[in-house]
Residue frames as qw, qx, qy, qz and C-alpha x, y, z in Angstrom:
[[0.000, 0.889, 0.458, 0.000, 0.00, 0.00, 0.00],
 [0.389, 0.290, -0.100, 0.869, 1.42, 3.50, -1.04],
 [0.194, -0.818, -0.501, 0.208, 1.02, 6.37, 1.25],
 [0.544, 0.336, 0.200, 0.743, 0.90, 9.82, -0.01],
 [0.494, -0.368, -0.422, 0.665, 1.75, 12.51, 1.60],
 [0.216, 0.947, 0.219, 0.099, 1.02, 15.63, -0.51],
 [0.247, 0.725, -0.248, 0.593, 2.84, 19.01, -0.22],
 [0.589, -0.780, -0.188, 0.092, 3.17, 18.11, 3.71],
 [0.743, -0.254, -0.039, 0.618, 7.15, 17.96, 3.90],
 [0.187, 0.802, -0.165, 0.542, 9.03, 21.71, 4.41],
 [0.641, -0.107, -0.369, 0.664, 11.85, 22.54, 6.47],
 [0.382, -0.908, -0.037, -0.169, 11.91, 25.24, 9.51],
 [0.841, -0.165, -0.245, 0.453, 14.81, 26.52, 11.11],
 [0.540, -0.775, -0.253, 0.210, 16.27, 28.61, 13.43],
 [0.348, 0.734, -0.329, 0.483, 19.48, 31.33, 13.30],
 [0.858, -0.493, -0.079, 0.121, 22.17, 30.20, 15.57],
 [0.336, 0.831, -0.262, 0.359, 25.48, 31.68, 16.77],
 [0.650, 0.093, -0.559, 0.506, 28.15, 31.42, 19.07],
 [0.560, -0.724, -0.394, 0.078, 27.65, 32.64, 22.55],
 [0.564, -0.187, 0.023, 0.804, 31.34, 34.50, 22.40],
 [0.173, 0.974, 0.069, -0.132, 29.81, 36.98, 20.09],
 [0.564, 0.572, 0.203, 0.560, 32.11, 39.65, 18.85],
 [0.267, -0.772, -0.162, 0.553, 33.86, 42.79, 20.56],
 [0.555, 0.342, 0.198, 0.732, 34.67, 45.43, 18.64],
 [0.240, -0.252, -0.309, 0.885, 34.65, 49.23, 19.14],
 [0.119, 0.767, 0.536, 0.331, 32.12, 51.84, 18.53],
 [0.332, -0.090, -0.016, 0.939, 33.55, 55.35, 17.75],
 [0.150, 0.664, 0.178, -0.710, 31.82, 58.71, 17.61],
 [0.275, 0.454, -0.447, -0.721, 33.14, 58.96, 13.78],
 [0.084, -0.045, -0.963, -0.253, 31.19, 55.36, 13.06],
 [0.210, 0.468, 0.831, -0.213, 28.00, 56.68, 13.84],
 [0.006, 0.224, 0.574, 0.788, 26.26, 58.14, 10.69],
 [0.110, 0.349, 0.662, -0.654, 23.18, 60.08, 12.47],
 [0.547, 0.350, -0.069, -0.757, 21.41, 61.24, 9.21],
 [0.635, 0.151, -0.618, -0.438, 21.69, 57.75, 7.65],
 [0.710, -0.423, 0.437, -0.355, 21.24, 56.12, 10.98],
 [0.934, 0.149, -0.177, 0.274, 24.22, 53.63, 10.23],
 [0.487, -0.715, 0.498, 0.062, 27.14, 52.14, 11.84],
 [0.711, 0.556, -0.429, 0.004, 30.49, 51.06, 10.94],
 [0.755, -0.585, 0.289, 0.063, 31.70, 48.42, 12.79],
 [0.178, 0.479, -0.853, -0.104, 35.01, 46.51, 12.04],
 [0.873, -0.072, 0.468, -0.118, 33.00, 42.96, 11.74],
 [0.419, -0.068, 0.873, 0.240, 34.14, 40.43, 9.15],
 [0.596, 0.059, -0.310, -0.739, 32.24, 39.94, 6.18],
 [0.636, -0.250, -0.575, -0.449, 29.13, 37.80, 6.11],
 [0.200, 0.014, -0.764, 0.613, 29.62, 37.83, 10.42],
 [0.332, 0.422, 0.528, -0.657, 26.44, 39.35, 10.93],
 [0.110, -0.330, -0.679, -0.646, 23.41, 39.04, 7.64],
 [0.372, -0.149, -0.094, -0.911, 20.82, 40.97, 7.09],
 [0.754, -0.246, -0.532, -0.297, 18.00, 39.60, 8.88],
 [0.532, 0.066, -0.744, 0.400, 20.13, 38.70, 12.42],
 [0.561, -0.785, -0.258, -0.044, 18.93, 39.13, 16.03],
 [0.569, 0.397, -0.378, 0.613, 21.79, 40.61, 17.19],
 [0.557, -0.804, -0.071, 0.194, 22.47, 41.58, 21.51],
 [0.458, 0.558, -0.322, 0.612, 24.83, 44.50, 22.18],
 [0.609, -0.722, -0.246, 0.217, 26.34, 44.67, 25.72],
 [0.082, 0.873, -0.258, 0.405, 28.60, 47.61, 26.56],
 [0.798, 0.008, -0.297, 0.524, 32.33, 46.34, 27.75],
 [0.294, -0.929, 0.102, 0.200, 34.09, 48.24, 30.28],
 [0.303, 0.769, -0.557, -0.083, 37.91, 49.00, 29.30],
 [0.265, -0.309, 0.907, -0.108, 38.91, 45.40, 31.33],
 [0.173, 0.120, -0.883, -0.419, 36.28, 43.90, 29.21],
 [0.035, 0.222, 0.743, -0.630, 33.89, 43.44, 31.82],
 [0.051, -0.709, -0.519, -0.474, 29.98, 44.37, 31.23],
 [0.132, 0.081, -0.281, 0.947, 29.50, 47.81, 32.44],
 [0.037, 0.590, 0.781, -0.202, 26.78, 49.17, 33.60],
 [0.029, 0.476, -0.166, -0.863, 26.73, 52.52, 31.50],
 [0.709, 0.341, 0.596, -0.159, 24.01, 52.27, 29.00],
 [0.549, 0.440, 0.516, 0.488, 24.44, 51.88, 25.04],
 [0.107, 0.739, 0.281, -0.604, 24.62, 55.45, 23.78],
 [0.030, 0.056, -0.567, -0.821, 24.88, 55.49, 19.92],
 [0.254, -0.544, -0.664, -0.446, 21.02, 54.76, 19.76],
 [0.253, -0.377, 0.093, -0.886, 18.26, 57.01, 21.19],
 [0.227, -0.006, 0.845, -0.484, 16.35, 56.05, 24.37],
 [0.688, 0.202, 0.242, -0.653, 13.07, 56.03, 22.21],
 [0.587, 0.386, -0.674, -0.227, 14.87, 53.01, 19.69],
 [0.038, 0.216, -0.905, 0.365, 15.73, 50.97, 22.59],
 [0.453, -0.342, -0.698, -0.436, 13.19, 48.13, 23.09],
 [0.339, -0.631, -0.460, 0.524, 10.94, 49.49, 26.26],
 [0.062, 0.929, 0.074, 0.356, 11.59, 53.14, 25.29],
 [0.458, -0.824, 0.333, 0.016, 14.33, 53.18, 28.24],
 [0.263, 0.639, -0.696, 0.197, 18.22, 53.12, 27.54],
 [0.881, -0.413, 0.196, -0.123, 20.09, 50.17, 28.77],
 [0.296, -0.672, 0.613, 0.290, 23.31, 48.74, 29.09],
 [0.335, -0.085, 0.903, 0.254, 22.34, 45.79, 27.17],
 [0.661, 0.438, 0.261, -0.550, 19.86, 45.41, 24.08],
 [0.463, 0.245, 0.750, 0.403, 18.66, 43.46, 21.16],
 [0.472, 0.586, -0.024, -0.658, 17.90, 44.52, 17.51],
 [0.800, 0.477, 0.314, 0.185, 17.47, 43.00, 13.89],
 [0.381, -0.493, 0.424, 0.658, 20.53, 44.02, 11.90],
 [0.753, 0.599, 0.255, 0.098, 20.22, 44.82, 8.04],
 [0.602, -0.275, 0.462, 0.590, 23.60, 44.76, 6.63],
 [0.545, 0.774, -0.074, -0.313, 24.28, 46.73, 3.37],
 [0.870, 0.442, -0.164, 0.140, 26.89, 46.21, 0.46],
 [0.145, 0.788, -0.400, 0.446, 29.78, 48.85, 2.48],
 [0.468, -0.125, -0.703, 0.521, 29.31, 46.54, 5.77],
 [0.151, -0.250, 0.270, -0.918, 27.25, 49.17, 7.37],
 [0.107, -0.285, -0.921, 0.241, 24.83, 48.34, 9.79],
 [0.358, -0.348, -0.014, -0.867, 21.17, 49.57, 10.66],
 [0.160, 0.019, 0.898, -0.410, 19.22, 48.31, 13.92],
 [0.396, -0.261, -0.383, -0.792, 15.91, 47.50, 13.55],
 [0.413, -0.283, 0.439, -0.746, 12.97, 46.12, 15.37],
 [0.891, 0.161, 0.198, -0.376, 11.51, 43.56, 13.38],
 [0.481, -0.073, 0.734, 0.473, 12.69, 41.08, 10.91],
 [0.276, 0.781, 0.534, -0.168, 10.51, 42.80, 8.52],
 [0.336, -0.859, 0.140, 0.360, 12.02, 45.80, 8.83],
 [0.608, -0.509, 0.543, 0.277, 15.24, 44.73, 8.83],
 [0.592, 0.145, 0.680, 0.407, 15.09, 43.16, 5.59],
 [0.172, 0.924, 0.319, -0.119, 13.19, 46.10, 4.23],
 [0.608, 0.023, 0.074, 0.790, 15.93, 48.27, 4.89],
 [0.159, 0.851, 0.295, 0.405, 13.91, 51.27, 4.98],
 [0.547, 0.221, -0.374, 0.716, 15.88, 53.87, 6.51],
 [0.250, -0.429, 0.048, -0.867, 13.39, 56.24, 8.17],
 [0.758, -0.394, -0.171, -0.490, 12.47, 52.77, 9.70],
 [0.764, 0.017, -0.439, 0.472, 15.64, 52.08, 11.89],
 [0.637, -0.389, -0.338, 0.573, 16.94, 52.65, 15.03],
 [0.238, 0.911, -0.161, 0.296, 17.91, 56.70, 15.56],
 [0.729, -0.103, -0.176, 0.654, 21.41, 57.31, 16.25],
 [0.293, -0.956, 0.025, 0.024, 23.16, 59.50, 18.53],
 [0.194, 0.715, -0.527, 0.416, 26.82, 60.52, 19.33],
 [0.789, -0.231, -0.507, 0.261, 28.19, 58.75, 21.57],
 [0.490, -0.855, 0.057, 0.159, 30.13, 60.02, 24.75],
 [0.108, -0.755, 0.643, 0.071, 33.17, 58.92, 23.83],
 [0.499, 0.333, -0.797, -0.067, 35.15, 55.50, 22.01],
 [0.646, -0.382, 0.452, -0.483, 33.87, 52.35, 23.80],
 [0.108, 0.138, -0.953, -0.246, 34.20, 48.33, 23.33],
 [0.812, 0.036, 0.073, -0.578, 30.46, 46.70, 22.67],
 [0.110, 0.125, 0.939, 0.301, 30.25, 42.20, 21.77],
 [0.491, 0.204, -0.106, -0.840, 28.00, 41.47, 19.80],
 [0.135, -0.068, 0.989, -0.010, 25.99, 38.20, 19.88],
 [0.514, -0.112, -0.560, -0.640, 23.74, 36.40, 17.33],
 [0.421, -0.093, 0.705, -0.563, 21.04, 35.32, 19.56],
 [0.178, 0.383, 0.905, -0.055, 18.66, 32.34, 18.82],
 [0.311, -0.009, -0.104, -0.945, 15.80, 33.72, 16.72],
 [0.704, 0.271, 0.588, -0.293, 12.23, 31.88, 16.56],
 [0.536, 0.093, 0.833, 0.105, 11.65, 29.56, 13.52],
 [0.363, 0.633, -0.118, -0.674, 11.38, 30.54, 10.10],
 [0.858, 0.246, 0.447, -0.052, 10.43, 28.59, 6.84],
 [0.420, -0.213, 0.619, 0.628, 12.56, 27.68, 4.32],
 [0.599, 0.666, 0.148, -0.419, 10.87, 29.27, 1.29],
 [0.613, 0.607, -0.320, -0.393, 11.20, 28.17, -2.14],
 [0.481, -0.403, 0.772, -0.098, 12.28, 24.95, -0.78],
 [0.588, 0.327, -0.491, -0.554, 12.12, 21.82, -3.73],
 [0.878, -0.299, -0.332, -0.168, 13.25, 18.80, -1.72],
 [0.033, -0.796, 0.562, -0.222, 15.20, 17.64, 0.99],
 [0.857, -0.044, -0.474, 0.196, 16.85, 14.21, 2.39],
 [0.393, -0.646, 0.486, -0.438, 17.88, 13.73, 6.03],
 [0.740, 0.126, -0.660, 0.036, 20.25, 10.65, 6.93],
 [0.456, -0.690, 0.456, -0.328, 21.00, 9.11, 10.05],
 [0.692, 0.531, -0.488, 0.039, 23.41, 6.80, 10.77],
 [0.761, -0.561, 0.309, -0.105, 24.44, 4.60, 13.86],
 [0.274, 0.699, -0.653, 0.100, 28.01, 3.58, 13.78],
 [0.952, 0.024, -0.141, -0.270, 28.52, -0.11, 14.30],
 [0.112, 0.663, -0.738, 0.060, 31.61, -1.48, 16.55],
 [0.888, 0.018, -0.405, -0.217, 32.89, -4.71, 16.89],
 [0.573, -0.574, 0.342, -0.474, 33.31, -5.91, 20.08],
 [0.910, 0.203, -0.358, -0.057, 34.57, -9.67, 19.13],
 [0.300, -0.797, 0.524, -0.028, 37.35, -10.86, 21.59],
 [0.486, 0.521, -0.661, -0.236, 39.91, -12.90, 19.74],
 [0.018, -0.155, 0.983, -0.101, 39.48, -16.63, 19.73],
 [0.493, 0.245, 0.613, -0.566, 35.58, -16.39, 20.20],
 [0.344, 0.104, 0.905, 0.227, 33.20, -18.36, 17.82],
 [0.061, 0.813, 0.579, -0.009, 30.81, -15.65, 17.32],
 [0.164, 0.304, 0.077, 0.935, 31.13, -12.23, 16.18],
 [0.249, -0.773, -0.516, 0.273, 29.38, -9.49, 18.65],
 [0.231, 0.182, -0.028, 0.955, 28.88, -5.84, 17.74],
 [0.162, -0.776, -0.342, 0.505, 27.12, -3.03, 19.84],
 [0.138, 0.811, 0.369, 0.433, 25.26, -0.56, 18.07],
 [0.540, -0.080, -0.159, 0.822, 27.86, 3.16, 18.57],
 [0.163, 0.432, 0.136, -0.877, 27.03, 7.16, 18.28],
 [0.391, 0.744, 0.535, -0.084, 24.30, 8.18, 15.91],
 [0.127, -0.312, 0.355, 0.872, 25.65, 10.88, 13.08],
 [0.465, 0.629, 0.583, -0.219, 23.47, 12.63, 10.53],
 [0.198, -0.300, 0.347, 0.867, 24.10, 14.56, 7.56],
 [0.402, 0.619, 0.637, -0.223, 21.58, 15.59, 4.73],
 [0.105, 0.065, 0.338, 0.933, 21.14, 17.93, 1.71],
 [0.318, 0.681, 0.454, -0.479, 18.12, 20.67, 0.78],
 [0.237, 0.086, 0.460, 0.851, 17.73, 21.86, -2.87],
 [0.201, 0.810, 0.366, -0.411, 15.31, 24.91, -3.14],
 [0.409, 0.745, 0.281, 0.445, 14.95, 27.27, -6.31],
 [0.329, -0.147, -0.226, 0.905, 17.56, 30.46, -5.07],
 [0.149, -0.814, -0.330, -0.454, 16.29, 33.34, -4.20],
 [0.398, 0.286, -0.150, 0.859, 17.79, 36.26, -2.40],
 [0.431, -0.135, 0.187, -0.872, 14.49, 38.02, -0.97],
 [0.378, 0.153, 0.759, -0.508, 11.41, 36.78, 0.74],
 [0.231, -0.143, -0.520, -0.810, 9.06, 35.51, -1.39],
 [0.725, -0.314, -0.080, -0.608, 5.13, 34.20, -0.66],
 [0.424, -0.307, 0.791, -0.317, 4.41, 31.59, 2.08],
 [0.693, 0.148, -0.649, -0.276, 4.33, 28.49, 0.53],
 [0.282, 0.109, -0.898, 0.320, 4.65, 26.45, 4.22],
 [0.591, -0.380, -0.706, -0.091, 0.90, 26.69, 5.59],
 [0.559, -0.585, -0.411, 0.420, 1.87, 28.76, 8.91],
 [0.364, 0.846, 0.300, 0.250, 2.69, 31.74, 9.98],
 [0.641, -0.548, 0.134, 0.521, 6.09, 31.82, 10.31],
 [0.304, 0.834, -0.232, -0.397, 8.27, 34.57, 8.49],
 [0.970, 0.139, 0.187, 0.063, 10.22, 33.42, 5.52],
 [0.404, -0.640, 0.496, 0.427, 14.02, 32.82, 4.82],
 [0.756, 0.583, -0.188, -0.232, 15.54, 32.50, 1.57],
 [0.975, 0.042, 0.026, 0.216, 17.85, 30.13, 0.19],
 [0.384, 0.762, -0.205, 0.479, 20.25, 32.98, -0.45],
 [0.366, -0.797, 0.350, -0.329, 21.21, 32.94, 3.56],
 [0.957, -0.152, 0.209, 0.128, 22.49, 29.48, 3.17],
 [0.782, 0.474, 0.164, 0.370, 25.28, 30.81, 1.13],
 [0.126, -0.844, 0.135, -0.503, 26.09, 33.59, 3.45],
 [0.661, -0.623, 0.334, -0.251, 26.27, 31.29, 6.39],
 [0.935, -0.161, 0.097, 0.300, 28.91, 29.00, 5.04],
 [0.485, 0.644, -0.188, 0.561, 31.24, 32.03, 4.38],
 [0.369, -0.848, 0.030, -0.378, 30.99, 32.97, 8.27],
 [0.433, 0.672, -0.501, 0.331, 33.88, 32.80, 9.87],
 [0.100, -0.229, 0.690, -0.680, 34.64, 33.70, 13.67],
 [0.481, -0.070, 0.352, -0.800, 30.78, 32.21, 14.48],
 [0.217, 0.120, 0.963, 0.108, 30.38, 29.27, 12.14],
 [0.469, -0.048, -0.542, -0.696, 27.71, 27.89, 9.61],
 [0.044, 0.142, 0.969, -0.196, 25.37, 26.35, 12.50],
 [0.469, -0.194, -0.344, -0.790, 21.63, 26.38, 12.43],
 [0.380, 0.151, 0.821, -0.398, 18.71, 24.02, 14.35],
 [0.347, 0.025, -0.496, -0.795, 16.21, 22.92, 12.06],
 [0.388, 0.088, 0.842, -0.364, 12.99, 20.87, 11.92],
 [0.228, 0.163, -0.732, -0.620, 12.23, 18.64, 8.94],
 [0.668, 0.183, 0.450, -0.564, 8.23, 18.22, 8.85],
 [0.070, -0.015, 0.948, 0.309, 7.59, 14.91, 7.28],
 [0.142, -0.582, -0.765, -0.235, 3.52, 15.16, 8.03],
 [0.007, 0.005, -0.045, 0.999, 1.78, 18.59, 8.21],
 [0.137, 0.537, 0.750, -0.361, -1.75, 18.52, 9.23],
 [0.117, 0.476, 0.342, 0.802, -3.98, 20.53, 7.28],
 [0.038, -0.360, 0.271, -0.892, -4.96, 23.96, 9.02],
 [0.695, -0.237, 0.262, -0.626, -7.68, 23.40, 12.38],
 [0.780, 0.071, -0.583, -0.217, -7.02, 19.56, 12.04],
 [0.591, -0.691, 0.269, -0.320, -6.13, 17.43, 15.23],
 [0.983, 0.109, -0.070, 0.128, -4.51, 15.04, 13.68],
 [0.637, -0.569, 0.325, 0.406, -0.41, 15.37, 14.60],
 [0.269, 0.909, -0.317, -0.036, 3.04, 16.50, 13.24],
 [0.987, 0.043, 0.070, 0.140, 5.25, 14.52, 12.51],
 [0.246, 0.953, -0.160, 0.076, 9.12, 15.70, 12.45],
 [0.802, -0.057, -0.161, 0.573, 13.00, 15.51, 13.02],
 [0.315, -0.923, 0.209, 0.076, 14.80, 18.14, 15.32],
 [0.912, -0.192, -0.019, 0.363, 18.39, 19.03, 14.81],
 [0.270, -0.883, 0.192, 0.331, 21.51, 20.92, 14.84],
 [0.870, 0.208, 0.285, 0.345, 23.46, 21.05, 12.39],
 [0.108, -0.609, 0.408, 0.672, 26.52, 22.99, 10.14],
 [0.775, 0.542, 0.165, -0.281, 26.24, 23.74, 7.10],
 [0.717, -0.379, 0.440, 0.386, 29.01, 22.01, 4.82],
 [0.257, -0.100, 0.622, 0.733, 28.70, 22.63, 1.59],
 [0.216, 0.675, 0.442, -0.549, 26.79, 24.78, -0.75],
 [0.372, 0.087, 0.720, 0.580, 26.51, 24.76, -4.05],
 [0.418, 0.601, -0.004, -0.681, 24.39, 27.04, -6.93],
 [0.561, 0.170, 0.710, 0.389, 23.26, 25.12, -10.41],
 [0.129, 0.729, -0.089, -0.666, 22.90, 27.80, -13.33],
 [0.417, 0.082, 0.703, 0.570, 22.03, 26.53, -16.75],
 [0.238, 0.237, 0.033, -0.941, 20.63, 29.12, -18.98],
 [0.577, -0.268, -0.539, -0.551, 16.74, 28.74, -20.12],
 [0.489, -0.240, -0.803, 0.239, 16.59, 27.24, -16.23],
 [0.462, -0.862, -0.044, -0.203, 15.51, 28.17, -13.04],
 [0.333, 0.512, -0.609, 0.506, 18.80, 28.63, -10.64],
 [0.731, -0.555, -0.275, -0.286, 18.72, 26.52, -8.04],
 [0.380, -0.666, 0.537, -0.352, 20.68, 26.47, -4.05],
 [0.842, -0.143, -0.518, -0.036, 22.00, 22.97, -3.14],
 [0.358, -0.569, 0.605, -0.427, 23.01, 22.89, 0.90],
 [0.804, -0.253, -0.534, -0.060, 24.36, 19.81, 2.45],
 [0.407, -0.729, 0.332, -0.440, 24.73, 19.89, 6.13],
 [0.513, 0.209, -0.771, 0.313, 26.02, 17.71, 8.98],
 [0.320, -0.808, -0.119, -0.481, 24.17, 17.32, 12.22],
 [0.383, 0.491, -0.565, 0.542, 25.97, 18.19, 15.39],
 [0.111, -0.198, 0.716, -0.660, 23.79, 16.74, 18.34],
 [0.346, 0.155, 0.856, -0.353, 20.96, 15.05, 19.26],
 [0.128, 0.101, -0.473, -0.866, 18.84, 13.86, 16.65],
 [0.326, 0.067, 0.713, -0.618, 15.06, 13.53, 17.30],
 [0.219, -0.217, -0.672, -0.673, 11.87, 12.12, 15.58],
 [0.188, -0.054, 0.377, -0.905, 9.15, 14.17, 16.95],
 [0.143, -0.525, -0.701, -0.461, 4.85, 13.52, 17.00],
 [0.058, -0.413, -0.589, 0.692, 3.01, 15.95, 18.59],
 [0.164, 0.780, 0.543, -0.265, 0.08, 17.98, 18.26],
 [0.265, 0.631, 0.126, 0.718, 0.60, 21.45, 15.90],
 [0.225, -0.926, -0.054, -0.297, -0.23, 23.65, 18.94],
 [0.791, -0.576, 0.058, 0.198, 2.47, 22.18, 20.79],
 [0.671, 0.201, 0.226, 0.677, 5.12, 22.76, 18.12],
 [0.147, 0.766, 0.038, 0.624, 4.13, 26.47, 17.72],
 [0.358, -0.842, 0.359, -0.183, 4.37, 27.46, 21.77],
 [0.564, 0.438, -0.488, 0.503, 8.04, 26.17, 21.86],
 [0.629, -0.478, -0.339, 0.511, 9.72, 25.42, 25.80],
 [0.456, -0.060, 0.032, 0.887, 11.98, 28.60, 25.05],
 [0.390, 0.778, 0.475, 0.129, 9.98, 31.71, 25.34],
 [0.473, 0.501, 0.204, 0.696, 10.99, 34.60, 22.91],
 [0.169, 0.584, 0.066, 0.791, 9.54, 37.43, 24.35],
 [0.554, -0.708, -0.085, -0.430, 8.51, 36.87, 28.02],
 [0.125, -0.791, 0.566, -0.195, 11.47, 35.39, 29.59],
 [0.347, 0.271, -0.891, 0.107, 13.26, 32.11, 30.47],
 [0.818, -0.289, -0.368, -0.334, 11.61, 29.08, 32.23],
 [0.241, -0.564, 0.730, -0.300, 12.27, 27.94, 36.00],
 [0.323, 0.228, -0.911, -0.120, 12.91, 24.18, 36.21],
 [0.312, -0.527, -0.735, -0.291, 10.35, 24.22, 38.68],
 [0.267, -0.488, 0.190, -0.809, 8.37, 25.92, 41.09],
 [0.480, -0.182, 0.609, -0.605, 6.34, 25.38, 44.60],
 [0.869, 0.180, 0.184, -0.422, 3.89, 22.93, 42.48],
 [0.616, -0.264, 0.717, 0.194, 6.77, 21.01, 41.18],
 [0.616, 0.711, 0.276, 0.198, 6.02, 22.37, 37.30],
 [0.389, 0.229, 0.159, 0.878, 8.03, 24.61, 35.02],
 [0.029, -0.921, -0.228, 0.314, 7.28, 28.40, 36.11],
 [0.540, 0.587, 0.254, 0.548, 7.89, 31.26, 33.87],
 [0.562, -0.287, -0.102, 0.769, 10.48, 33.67, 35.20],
 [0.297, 0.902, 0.190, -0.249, 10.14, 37.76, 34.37],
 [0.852, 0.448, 0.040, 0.268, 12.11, 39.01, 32.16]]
């Protein structure tokens, strides 16, 4: 008996970065107050358009300080109130300049009247800068993908015995995605309403240096159709991306090939659809305690 699946299978996944971040300086002459842009000294492709990005303010020993951010105005800053520490979306031009933004939207937009204002600073300071965890975005123009897994197989035999005995080792995974390229957002094609990523950031994120080409993803094999009760069906993982390829024949479409490696626990999920959208981790109300008086998870302020 065949079973067919439809259009269920599309891939989610997640922007991920190193926890080290980046330090670098922020001068008076690097903030650009009519074009509300900054010039750090990153790397190319270290930060892409589109990143969450957290800036904490470094004392001279390196230390967080408690002096708050002052190239952006207190009404940019999320809350309306300065702080030493804040997030923004980053959109990245061609020069390396930066603009902050609020949304991912935004951000990608690039409109300029719709970013962060900048101030002077006081004076020459050291900021890091760290790609935080964003929430889950679909892979858009996605065509197909393959996810292996693999269980590494030693042999355990002790010389002279009559019988061979192996014991089933780590688990490894690795996979490819081929989607139609594309550089900008285009329509949701995944059924939900998560924002969409193009294929064009896979090709960005294996050029990244100091922060790596990781990611988290989650490869839906069975997608309920909208208000249904019926379960989701999926693999979690972590992975790098390894290799990235572009196919380009002319009368074609141009298409993205990514193959990855994952780098930790690899899971086949079922659960309900509501359960998959409110994620353990929340985004925007703080961090979860392990438990509380009732011996549940309690949600912490932020």
């Amino acid at each position: 008996m065949a079973i067919y699946l439809g259009n269920s299978g599309f891939v989610v996944f997640k922007r991920t970065g190193v926890e080290e971040g980046l330090i670098t300086q922020v001068d008076p002459a690097d903030v650009n107050i009519t074009a509300r842009r900054l010039n750090f000294d990153f790397g190319n492709s270290e930060f892409m358009t589109g990143d969450l990005v957290e800036f904490t303010r470094l004392t001279a020993a390196g230390a967080n300080s408690t002096s708050n951010l002052d190239f952006v105005a207190a009404s940019s800053f999320p809350g309306g109130a300065a702080s030493p520490q804040a997030e923004w979306y980053a959109n990245v031009d061609e020069q390396g300049g930066v603009r902050l933004y609020d949304t991912l939207t935004k951000a990608i937009n690039g409109v300029t009247t719709e970013a962060a204002v900048l101030v002077a600073p006081s004076s020459a300071y050291k900021v890091k800068a760290v790609l935080k965890n964003n929430t889950y975005r679909c892979f858009g123009q996605l065509q197909s993908y393959e996810l292996n897994t693999d269980r590494e197989v030693v042999d355990v035999t002790v010389l002279g015995e009559n019988m061979r005995r192996s014991i089933s080792s780590l688990i490894s995974g690795s996979g490819r995605m081929t989607a139609f390229w594309d550089y900008a957002t285009t329509v949701n094609i995944c059924r939900n309403d998560a924002e969409i990523e193009a294929s064009n950031y896979y090709h960005q994120l294996v050029l990244r240096q100091q922060q790596g080409s990781g990611f988290q993803a989650q490869f839906i094999i069975r997608q309920p159709e909208p208000n249904s009760t019926e379960k989701i069906v999926f693999y979690e993982v972590d992975a790098l991306v390894t290799d990235v390829a572009i196919s380009f024949e002319p009368g074609s479409v141009v298409q993205s090939q990514i193959e990855f490696v994952t780098t930790g626990n690899i899971d086949l999920r079922i659960q309900k659809p509501t359960l998959l959208q409110n994620q353990l981790i929340n985004q925007t109300s703080g961090a979860y305690n392990l438990t509380n008086s009732a011996g549940r998870l309690g949600l912490t302020n932020p």
